[in-house]
N, C-alpha and C positions, 0 to 999 in steps of 0.2 A: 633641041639646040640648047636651050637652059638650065636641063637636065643633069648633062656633067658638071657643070658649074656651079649648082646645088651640092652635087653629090662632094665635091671637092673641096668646098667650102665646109659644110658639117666635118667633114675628114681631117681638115684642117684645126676648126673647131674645137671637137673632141679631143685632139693631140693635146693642145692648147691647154684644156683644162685638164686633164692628166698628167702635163711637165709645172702645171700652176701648185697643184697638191703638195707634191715634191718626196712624197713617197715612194716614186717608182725607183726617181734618180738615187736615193739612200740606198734601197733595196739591191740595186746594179752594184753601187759600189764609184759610182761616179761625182758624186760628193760627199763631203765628210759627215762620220755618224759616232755620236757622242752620248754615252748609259754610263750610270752610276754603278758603282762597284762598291762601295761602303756605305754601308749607316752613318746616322748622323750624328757627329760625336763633335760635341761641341760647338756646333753651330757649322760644320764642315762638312761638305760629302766629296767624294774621290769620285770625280771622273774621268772613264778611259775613254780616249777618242782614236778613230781610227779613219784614216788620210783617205782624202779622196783622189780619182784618177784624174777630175777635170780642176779642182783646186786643193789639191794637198792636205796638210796635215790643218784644223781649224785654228784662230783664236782665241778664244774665250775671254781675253782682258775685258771685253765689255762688259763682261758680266762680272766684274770681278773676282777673276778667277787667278788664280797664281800654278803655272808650270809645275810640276812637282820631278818631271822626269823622263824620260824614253826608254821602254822594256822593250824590243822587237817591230813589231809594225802599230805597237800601240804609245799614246801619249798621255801620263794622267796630271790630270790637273785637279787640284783643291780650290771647291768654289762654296761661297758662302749659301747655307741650303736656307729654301725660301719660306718665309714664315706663312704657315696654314692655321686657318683658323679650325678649331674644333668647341664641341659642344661640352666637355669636360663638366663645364661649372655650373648644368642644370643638376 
């Protein structure tokens, strides 16, 4: 008797944490996916975003990014690229 109710619960479960990831949903195509297309020139990199099915095109002000354009199904935007630290100066 408690048996399906285990089984549908784990079933549940598992979904759960595979729509929490948010990999799958990029992968499909059903939310927006957004990669770098330039090096970093001046403190700047070019990113092209591409719209998703369940919320459209992203964006990015938060990060402060500035709109650069629309070529086709794609959106690029110039966002300030993030300072990394490296070991250079041993």
């Amino acid at each position: 008797m408690l048996k399906p109710i285990f089984v549908v619960a784990a079933c549940i479960l598992a979904l759960m944490v595979v729509l929490k990831d948010g990999r799958v949903l990029k992968t499909t195509g059903l939310t927006s996916k957004c990669s770098p297309v330039s090096a970093v020139v001046q403190g700047v990199v070019v990113e092209a975003c591409k719209p998703g099915k369940l919320e459209g095109r992203p964006d990015l002000t938060k990060r402060d990014c500035i709109a650069a354009g629309i070529a086709g199904k794609l959106e690029y935007w110039r966002c300030p690229a993030e300072i990394q630290a490296t070991s250079a100066g041993r």
